[in-house]
DRENFI-290077 format. One line per 3 residues: number of its first residue (from 0); for each residue z, y, x of N, C-alpha, C. Coordinates in nm, 2 decimals. Layout:
N
NUM = Z Y X Z Y X Z Y X  ...;
***
This chain:
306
0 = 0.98 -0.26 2.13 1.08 -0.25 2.02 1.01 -0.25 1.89  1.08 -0.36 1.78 1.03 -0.31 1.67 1.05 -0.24 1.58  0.93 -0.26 1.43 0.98 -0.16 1.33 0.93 -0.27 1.21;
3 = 1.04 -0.34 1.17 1.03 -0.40 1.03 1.03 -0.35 0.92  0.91 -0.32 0.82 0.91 -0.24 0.67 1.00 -0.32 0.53  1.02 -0.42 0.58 1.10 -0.51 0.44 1.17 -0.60 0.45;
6 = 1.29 -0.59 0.44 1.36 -0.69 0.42 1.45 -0.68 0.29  1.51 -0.77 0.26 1.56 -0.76 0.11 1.80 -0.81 0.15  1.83 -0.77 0.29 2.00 -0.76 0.29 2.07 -0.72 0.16;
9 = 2.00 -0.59 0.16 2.12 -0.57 0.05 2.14 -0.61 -0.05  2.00 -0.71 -0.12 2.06 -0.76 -0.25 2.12 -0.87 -0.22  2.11 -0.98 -0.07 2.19 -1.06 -0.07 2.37 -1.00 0.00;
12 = 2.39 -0.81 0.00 2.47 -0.78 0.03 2.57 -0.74 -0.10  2.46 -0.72 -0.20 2.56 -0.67 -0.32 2.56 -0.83 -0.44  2.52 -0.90 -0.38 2.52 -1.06 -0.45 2.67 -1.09 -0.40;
15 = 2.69 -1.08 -0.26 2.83 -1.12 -0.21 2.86 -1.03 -0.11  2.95 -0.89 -0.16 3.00 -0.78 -0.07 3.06 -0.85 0.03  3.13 -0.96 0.03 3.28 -0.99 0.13 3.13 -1.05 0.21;
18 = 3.03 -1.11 0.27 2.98 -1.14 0.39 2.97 -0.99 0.49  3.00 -1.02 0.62 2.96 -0.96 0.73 2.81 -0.91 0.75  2.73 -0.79 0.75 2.68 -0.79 0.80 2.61 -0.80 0.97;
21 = 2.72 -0.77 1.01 2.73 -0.84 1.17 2.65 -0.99 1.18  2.75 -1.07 1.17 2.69 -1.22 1.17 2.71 -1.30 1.12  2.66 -1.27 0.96 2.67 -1.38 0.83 2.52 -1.47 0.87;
24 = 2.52 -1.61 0.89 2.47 -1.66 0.89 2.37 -1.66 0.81  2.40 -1.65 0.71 2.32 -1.64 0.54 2.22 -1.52 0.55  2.23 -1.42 0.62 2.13 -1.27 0.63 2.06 -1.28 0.77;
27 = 1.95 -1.31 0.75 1.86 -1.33 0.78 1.84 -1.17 0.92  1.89 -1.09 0.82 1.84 -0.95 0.92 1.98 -0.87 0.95  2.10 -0.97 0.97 2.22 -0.92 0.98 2.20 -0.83 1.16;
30 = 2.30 -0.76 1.19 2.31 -0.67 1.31 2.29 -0.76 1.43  2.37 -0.87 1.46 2.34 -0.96 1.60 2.20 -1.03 1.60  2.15 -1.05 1.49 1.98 -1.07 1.49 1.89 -1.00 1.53;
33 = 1.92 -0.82 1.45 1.82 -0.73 1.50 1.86 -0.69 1.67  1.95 -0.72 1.72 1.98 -0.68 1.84 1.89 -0.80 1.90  1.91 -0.93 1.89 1.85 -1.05 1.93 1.69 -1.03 1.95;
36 = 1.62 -0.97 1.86 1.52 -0.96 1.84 1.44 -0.86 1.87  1.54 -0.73 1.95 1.48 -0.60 1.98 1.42 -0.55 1.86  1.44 -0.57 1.74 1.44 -0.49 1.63 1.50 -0.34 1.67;
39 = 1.42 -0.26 1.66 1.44 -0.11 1.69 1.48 -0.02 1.52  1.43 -0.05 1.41 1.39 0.01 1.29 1.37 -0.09 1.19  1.48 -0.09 1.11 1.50 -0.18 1.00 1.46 -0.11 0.85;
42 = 1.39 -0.15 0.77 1.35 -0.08 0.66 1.45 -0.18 0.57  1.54 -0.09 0.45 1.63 -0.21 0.37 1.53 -0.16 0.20  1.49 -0.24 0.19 1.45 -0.20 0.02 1.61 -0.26 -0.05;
45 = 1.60 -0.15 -0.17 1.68 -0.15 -0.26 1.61 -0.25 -0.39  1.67 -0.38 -0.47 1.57 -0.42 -0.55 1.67 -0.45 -0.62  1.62 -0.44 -0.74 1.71 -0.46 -0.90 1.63 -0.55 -0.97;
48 = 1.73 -0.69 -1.00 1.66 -0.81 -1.04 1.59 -0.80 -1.14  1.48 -0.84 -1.22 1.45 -0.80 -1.34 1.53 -0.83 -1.48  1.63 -0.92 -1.42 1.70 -0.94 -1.56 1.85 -0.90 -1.61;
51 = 1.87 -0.78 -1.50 1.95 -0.62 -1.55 1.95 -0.56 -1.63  2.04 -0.59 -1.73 2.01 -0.48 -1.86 1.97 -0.35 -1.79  1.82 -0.31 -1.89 1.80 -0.15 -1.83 1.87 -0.04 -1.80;
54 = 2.03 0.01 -1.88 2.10 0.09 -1.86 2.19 0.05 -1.76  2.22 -0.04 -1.71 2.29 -0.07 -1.58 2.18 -0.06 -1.45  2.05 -0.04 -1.45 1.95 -0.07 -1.33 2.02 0.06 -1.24;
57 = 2.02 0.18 -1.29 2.04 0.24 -1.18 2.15 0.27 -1.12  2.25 0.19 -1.22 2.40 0.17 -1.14 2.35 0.08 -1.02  2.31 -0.03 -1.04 2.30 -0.16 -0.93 2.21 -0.07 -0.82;
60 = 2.13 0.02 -0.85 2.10 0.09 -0.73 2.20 0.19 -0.63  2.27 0.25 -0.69 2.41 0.36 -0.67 2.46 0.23 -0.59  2.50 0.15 -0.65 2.57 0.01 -0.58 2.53 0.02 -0.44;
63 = 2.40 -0.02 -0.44 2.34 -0.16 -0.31 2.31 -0.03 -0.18  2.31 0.13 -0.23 2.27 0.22 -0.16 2.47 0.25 -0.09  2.56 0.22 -0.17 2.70 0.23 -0.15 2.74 0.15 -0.01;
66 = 2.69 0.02 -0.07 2.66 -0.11 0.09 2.58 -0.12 0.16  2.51 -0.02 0.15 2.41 0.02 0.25 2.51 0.10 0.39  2.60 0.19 0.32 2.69 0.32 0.42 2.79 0.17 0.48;
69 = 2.89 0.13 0.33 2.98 0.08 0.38 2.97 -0.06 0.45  2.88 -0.16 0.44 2.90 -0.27 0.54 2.81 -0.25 0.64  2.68 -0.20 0.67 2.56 -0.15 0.76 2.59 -0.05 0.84;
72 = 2.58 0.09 0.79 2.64 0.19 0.86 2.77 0.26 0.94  2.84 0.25 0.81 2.96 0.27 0.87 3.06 0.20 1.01  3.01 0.06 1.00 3.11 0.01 1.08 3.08 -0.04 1.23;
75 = 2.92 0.00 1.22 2.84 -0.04 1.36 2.78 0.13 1.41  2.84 0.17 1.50 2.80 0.32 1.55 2.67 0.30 1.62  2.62 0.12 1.63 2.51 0.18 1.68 2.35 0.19 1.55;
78 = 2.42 0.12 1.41 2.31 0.14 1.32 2.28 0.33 1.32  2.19 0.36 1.29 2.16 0.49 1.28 2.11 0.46 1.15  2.11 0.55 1.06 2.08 0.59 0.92 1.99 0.71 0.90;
81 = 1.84 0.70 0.93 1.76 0.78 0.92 1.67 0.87 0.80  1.72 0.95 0.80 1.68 1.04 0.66 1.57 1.08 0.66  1.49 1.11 0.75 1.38 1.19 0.78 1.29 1.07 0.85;
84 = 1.14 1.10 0.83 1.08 0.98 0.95 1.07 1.09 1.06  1.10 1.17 1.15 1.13 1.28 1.25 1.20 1.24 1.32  1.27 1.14 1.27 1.39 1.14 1.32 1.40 0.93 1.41;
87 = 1.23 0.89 1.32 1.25 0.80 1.45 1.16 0.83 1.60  1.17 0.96 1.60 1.17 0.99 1.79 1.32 1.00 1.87  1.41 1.00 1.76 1.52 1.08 1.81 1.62 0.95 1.85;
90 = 1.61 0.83 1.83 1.66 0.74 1.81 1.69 0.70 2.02  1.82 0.69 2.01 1.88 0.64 2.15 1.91 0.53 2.23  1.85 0.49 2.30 1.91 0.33 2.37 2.02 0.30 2.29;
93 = 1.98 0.15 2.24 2.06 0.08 2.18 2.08 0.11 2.01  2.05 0.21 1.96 2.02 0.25 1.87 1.96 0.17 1.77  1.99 0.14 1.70 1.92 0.04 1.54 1.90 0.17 1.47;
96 = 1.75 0.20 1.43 1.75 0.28 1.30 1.74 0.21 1.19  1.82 0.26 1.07 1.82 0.21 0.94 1.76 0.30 0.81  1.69 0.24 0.74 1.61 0.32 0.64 1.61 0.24 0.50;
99 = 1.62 0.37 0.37 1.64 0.25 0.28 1.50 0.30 0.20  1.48 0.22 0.11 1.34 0.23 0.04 1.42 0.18 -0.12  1.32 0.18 -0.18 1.28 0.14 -0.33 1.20 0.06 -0.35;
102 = 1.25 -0.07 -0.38 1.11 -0.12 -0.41 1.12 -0.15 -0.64  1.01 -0.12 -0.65 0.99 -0.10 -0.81 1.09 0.03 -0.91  1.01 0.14 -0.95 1.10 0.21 -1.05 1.17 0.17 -1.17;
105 = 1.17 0.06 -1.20 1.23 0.02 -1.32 1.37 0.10 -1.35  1.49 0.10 -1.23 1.60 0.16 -1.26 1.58 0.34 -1.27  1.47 0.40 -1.26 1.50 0.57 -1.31 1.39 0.56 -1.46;
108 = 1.36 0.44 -1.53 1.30 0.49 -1.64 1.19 0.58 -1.64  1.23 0.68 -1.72 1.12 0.80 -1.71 1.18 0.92 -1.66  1.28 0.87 -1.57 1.36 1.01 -1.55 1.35 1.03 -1.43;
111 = 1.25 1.13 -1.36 1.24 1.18 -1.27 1.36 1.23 -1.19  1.44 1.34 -1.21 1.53 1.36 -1.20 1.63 1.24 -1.08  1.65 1.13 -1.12 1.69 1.01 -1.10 1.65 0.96 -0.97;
114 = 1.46 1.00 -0.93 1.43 0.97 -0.85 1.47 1.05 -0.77  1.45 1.21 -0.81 1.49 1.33 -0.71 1.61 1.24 -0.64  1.73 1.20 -0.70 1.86 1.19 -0.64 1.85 1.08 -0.55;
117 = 1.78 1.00 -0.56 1.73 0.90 -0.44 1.69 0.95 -0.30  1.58 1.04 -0.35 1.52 1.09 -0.22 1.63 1.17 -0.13  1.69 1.20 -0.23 1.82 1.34 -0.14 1.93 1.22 -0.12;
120 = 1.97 1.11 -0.12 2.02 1.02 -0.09 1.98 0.93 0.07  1.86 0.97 0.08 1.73 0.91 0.22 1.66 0.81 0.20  1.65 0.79 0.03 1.52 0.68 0.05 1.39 0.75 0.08;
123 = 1.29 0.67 0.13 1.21 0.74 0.23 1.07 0.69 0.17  1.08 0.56 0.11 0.91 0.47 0.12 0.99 0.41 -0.05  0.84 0.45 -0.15 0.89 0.34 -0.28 0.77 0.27 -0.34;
126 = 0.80 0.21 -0.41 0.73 0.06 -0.45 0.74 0.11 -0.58  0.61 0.12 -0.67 0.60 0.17 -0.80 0.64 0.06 -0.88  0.61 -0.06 -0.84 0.70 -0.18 -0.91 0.69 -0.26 -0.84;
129 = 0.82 -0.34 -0.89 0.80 -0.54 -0.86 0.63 -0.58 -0.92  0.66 -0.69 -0.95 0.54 -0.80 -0.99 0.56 -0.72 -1.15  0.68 -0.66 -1.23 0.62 -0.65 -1.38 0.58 -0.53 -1.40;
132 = 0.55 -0.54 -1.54 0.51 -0.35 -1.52 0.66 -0.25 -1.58  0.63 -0.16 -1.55 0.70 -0.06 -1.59 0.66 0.03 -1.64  0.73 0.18 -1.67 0.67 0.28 -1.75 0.58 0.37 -1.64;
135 = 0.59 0.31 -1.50 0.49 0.39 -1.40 0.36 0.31 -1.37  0.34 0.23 -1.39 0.23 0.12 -1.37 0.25 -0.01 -1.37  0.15 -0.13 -1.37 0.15 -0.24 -1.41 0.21 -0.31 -1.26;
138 = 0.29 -0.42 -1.25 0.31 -0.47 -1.13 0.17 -0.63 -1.14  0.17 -0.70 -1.00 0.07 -0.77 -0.96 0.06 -0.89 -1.09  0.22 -0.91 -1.13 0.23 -1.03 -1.27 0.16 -0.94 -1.40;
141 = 0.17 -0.87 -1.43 0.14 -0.83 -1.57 -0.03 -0.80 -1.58  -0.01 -0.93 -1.71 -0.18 -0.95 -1.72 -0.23 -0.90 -1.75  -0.24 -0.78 -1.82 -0.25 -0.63 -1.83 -0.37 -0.58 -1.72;
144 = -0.30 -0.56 -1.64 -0.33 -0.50 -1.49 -0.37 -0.42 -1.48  -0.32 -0.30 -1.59 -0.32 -0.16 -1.60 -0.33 -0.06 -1.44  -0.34 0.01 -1.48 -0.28 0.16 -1.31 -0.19 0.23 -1.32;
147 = -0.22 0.34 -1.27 -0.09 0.41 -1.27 -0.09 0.51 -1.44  0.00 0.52 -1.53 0.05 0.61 -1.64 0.04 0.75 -1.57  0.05 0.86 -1.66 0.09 0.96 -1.63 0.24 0.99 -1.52;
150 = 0.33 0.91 -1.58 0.42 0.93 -1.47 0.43 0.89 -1.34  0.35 0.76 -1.35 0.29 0.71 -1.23 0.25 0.82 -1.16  0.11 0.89 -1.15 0.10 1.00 -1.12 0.21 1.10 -1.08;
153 = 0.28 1.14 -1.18 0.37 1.24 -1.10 0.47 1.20 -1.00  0.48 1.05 -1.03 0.59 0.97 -0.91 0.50 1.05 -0.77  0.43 1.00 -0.74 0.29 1.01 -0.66 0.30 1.14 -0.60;
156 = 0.28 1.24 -0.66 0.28 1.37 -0.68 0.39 1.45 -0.58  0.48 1.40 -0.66 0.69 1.39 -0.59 0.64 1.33 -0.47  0.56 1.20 -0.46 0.59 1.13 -0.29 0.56 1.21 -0.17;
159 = 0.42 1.28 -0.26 0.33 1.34 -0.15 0.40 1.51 -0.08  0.47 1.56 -0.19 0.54 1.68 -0.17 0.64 1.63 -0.08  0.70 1.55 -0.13 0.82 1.52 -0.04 0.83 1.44 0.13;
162 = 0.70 1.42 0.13 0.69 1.34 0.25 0.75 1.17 0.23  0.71 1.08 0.12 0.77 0.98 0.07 0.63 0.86 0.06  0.68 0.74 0.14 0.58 0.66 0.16 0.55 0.61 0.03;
165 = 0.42 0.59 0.00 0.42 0.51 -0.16 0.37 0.36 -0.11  0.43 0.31 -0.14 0.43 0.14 -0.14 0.30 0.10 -0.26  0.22 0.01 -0.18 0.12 -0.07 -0.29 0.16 -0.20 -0.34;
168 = 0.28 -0.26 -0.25 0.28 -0.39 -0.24 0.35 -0.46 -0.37  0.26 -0.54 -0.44 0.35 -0.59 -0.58 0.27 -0.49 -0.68  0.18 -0.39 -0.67 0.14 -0.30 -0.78 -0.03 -0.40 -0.78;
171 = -0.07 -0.34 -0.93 -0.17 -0.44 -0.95 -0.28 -0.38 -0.90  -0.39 -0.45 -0.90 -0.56 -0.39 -0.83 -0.57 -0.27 -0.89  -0.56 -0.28 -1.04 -0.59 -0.08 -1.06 -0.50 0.02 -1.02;
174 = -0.36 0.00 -1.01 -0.25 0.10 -0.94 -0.30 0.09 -0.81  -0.30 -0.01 -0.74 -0.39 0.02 -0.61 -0.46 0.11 -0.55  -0.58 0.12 -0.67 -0.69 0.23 -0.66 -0.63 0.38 -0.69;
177 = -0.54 0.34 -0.80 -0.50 0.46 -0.81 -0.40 0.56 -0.76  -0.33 0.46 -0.67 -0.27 0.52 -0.50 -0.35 0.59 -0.44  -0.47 0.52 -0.41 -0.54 0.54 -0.27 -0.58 0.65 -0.31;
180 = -0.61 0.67 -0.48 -0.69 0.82 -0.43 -0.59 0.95 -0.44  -0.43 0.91 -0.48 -0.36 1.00 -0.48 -0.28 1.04 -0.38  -0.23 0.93 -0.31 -0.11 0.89 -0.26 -0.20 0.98 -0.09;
183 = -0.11 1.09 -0.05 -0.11 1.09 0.11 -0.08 1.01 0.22  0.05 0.93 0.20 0.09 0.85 0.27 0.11 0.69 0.20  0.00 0.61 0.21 -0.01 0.51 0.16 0.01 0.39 0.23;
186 = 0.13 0.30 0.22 0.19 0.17 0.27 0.16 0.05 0.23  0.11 -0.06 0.20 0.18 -0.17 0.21 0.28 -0.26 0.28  0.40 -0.24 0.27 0.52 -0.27 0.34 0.53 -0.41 0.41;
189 = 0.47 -0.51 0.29 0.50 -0.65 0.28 0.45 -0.77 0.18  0.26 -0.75 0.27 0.16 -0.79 0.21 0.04 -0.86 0.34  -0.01 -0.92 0.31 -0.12 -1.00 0.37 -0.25 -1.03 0.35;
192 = -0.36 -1.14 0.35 -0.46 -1.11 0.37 -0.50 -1.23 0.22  -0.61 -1.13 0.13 -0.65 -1.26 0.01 -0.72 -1.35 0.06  -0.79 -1.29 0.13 -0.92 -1.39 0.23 -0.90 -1.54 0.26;
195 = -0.78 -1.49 0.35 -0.72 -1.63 0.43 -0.65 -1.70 0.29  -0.54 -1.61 0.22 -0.45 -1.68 0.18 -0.45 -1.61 0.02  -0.53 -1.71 -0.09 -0.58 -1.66 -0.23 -0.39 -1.63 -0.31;
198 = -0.30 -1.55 -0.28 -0.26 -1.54 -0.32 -0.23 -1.40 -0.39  -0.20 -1.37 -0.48 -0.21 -1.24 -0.64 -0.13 -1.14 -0.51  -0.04 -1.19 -0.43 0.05 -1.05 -0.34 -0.04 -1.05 -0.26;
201 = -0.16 -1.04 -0.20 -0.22 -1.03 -0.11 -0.32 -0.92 -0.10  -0.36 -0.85 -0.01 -0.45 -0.78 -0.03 -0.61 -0.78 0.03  -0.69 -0.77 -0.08 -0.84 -0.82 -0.09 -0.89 -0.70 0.02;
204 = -1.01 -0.77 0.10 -1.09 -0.67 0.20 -1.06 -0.58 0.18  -1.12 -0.53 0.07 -1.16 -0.37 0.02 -1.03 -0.30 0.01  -0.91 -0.35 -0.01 -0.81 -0.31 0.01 -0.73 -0.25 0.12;
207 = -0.76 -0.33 0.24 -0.77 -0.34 0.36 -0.83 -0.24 0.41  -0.93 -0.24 0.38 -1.00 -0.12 0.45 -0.97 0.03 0.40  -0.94 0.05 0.23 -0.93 0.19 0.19 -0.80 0.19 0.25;
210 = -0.71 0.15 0.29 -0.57 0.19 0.37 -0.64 0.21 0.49  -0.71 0.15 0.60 -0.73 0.21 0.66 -0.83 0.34 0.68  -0.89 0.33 0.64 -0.97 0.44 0.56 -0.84 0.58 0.54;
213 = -0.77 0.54 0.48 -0.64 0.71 0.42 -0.53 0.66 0.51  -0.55 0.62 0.63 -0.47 0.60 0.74 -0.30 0.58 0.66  -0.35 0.46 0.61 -0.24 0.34 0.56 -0.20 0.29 0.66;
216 = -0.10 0.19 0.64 -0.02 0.08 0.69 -0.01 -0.03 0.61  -0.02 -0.16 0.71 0.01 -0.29 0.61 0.11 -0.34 0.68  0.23 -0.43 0.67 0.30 -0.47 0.75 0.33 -0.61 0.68;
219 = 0.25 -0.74 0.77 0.24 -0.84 0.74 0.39 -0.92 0.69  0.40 -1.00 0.63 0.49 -1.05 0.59 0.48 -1.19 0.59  0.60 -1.23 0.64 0.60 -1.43 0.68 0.62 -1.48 0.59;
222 = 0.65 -1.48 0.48 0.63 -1.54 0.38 0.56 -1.64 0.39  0.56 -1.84 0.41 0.44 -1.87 0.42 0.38 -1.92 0.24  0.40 -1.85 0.14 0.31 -1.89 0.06 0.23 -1.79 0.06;
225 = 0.25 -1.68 0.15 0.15 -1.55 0.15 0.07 -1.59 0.26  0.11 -1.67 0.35 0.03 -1.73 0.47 -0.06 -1.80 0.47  -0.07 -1.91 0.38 -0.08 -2.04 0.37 -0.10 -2.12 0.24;
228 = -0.06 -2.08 0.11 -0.04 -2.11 0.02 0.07 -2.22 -0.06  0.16 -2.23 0.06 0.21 -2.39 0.06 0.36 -2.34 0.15  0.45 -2.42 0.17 0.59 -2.40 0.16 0.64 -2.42 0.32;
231 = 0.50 -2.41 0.41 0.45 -2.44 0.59 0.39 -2.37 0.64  0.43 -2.30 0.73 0.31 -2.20 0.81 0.34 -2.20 0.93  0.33 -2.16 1.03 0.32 -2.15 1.19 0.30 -2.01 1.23;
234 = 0.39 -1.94 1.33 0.32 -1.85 1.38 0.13 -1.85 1.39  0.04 -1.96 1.43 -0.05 -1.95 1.44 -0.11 -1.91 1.33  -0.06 -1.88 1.21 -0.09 -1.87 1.06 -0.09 -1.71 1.07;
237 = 0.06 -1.66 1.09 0.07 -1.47 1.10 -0.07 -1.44 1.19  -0.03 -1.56 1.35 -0.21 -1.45 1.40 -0.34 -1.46 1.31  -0.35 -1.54 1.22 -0.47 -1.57 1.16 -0.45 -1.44 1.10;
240 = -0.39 -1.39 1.03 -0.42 -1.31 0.95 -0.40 -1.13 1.00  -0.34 -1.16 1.12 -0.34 -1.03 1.20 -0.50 -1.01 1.26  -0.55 -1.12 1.27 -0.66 -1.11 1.36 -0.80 -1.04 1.27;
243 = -0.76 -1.12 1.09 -0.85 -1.09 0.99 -0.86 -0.95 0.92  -0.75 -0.87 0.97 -0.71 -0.78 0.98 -0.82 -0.66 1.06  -0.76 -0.74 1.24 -0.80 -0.65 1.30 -0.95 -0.62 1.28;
246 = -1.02 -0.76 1.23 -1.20 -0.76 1.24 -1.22 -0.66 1.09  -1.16 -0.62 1.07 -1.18 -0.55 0.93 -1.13 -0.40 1.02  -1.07 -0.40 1.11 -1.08 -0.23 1.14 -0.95 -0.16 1.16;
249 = -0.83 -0.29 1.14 -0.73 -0.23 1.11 -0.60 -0.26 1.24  -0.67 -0.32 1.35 -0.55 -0.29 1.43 -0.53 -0.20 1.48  -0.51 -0.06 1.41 -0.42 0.04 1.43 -0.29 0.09 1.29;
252 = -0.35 0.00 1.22 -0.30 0.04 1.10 -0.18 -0.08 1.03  -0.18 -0.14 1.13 -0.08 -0.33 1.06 0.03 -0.28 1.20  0.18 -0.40 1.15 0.24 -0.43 1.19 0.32 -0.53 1.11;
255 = 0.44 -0.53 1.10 0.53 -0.66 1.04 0.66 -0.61 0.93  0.63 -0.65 0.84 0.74 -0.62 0.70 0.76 -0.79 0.67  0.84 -0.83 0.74 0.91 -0.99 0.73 0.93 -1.01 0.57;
258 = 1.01 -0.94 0.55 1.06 -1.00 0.39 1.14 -1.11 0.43  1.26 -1.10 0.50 1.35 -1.17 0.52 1.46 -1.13 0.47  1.54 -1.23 0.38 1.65 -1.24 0.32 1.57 -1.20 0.14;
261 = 1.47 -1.23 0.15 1.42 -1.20 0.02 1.34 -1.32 -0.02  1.33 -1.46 0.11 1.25 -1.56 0.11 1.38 -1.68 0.12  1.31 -1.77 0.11 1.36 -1.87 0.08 1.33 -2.03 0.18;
264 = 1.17 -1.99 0.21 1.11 -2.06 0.30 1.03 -2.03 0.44  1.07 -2.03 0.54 1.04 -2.00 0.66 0.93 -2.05 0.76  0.87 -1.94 0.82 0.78 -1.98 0.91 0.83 -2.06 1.02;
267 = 0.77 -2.15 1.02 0.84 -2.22 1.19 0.85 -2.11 1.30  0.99 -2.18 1.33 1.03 -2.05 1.47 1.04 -1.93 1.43  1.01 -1.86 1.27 1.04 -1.74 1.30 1.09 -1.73 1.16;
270 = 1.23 -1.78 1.16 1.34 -1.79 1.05 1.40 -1.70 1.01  1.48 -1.57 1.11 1.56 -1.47 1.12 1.53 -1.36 1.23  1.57 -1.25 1.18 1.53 -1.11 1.30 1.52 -1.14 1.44;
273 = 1.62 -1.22 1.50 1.62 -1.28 1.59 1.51 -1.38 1.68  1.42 -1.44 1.56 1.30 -1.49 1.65 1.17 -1.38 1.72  1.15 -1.31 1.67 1.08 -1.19 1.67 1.00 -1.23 1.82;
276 = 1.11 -1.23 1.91 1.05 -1.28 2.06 0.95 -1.34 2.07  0.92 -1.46 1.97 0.89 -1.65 1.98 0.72 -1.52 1.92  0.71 -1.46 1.82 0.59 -1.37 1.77 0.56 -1.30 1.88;
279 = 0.62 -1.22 1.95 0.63 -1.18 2.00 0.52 -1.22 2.15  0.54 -1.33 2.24 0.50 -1.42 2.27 0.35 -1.44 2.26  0.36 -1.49 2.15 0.21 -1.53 2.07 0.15 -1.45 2.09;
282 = 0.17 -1.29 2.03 0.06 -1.20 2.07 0.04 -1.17 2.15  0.12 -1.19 2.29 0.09 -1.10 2.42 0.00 -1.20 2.47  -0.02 -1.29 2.41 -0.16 -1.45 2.46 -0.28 -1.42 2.41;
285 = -0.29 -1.33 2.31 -0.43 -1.31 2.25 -0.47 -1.15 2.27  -0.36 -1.03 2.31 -0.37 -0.91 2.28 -0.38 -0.80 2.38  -0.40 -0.71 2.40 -0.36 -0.66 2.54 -0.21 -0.58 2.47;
288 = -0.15 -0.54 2.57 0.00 -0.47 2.56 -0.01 -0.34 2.48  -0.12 -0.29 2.47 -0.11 -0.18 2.38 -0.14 -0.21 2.28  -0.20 -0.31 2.27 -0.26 -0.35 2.14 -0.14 -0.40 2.04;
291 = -0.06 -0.45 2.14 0.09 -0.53 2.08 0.22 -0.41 2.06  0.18 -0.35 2.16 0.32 -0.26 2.12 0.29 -0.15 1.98  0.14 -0.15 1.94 0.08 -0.04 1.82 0.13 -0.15 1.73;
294 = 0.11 -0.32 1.71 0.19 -0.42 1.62 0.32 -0.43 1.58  0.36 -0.40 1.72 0.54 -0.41 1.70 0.58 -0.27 1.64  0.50 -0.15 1.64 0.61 -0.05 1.62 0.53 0.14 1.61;
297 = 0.40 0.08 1.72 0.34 0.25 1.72 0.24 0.27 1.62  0.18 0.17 1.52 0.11 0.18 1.45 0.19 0.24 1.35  0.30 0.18 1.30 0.36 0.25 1.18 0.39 0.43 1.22;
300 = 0.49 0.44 1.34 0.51 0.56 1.40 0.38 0.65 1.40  0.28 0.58 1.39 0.20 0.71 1.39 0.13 0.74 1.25  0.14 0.64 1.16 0.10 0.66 0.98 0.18 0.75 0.94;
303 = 0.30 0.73 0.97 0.38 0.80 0.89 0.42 0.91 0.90  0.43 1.02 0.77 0.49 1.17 0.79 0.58 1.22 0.89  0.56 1.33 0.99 0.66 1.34 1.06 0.71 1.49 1.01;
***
């Protein structure tokens, strides 16, 4: 069973409320997919485009967390809406757990407060920013490539009290560092390898290893310009970089954050939640079964706060 850290539904849910999430063709991570695919634990990041007037950002969050209950939750008894990470032991045959995150604080400003009401809402894991910066740190675009601000810090602060995953993914090399030496529970949701694939979202050795190192998580993402650099990849491309991984120390620490419904261009064969299998596959040819089932699902289950 798996546990996907990213996918991006809801903004193609609050882009157009009237699709199904059952089985809109267009959602990549809709309910008949994750069933298709033995998806056990769906992570939904919440993401506010960057060109939101700022005083509307954290309406469009209130929004996409609204269609989170009403088209996901509410109408499939078997999505489960997980508040707590405690609560993925508790999860029952047939059971989809659903989890919502943050990705980038642009919509709380400087207003802590704002974030409080998130967390008591059940976001669980946050992303200090997209690719720009903000008033909490520099994202991976801004040439800057500042770290974390003082508020940065207190975000951090709040994660670690609260039991709240901090996301590196999209934050620049110096916010990086400046996670790792704060952050308790430190993620990359939906990131890959610079080595293989020289791209600015990717994360360099040394990155790699200080997550493993503070018993992080990376959860690879198909994205193939993260794969490959080019608009083509192959499952044989994700093992490349699971494997570059593992020689670095970290097959206890990776699993899979798709970034589906947030991409545009697809790995062969593994298009929607539903191919999962076709990956699936592949690694039981190179892995032994524990080694795959810590990929699919027990590596994250055991990073994270219980």
């Amino acid at each position: 069973m798996i546990i996907d850290t990213h996918c991006d539904a809801l903004l193609k849910l609050w882009e157009q409320p009237n699709r199904s999430f059952f089985d809109a063709a267009e959602i990549d991570t809709n309910a008949s997919r994750l069933k298709e695919g033995n998806v056990e634990v769906q992570l939904f990041a919440i993401f506010v485009e960057p060109w939101i007037k700022q005083e509307q950002k954290f309406q469009v969050v209130l929004e996409q967390i609204s269609l989170f209950h009403e088209k996901i939750i509410s109408p499939y008894p078997f999505m489960r809406h997980l508040t707590t990470w405690s609560e993925l032991d508790d999860l029952q045959e047939g059971e989809i757990g659903a989890v919502l995150t943050l990705e980038g604080l642009d919509p709380i400003g400087d207003d802590l407060t704002k974030l409080s009401i998130l967390l008591q809402l059940g976001v669980l894991s946050v992303g200090l920013t997209w690719n720009q910066a903000n008033l909490c740190a520099d994202g991976v675009g801004e040439p800057r490539g500042a770290g974390l601000s003082l508020l940065g810090k207190e975000v951090v602060e709040l994660h670690n009290k609260k039991r709240i995953l901090t996301d590196v993914s999209h934050l620049s090399i110096q916010g990086f560092w400046d996670v790792i030496e704060l952050a308790d529970y430190p993620i990359a949701s939906h990131s890959n390898a610079y080595k293989l694939c020289a791209h600015r979202r990717n994360l360099l050795d040394e990155q790699i290893s200080a997550l493993v190192k503070r018993n992080g998580f990376i959860g690879l993402v198909f994205h193939p310009l993260f794969l490959t650099e080019k608009e083509q990849a192959t499952i044989d491309d994700v093992l490349r970089h699971v494997e570059h991984m593992c020689e670095l120390g970290a097959s206890r620490h990776i699993g899979f954050g798709s970034d589906f419904d947030g991409i545009d261009v697809y790995v062969d064969q593994l298009k929607h939640s539903g191919h999962y299998g076709k990956l699936v596959n592949e690694l039981e040819k190179h892995y032994s079964a524990t080694v795959v089932k810590g990929f699919l699902g027990d590596n994250f289950r055991r990073t994270v706060p219980k």
